[in-house]
N, C-alpha and C positions, 0 to 999 in steps of 0.2 A: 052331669058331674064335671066341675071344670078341676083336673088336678093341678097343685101346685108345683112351677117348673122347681127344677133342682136347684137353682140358683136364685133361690127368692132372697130377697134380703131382709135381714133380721130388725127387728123393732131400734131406731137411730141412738136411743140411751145406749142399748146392749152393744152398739157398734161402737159409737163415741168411747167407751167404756173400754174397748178392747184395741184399739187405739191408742187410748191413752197410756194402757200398759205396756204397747208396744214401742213408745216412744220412751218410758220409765225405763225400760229393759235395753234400747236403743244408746240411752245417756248412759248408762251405769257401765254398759262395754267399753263403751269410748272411751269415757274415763280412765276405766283399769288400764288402756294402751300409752297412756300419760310417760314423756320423762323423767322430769321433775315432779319429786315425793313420791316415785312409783310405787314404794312399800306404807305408803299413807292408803287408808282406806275410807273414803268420801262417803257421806251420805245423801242419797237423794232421796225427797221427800216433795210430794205435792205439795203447790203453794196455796194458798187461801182459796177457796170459791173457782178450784180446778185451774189457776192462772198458772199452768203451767209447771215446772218444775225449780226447788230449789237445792244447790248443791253447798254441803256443809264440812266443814273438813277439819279433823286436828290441827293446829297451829304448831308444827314443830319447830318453825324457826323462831316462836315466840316475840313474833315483832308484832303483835296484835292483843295475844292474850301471855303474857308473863308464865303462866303456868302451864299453857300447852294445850289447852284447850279446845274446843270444838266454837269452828268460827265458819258463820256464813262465807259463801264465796263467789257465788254467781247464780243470777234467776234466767232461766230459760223461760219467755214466757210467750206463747203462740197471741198473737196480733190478726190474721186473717189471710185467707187464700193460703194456711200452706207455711208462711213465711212466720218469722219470729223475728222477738224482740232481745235483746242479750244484754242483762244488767250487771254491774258486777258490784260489789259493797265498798264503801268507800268507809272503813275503819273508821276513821279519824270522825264524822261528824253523823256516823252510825244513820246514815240511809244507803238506801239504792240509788243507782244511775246509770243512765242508758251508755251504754259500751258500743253498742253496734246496734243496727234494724235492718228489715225488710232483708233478712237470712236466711238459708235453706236453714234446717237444723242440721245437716250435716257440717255448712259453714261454722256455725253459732257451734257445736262440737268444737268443731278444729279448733276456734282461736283458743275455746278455754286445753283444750290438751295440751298444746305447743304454748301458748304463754312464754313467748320470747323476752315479755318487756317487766314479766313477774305483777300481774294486773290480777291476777285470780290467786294465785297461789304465792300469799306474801311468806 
């Protein structure tokens, strides 16, 4: 009888899986610690085919949506090793564009919470 040690590791879906929640749980803290718009409340939502996360947000200064609406704001999207990719939406011609690479997610955090130059949070 060979027992199993205590420390076996779980099938790589199930892990992948609880990972990925903990990086969902990771961004949505951050988030909340934000200056600007503090009393806005963001949604983050997985992006297509597990590419990471995207973060969507009321428009209260209304220089995007008129009415105040819920407007993408930045895609968190993991690249390899660990590191990530940081895209932010560029309004005006309604796609994505790379902001920053090869970032911790803590980095890829920072810049969208502090947004000194108002690049995420129009």
């Amino acid at each position: 009888m060979n027992p199993q040690p205590a420390f076996a590791a779980t099938d790589p879906p199930a892990m992948a899986a609880r990972v990925f929640d903990l990086d969902h749980r990771r961004i949505v803290q951050v988030l909340a610690g934000r200056s600007r718009y503090k009393y806005v409340h963001p949604r983050v939502v997985s992006a297509a085919e597990g590419a990471g996360w995207q973060v969507f947000s009321p428009n209260c200064s209304r220089n995007v949506d008129a009415a105040g609406g819920e407007i993408p704001i930045a895609w968190f999207e993991p690249v390899e090793d660990g590191r990530w990719r940081l895209l932010a939406r560029d309004h005006v011609s309604a796609c994505w564009v790379v902001h920053a690479e090869d970032l911790t997610l803590p980095q890829a955090l920072a810049l969208v919470r502090e947004d000194p130059a108002r690049e995420f949070w129009v």
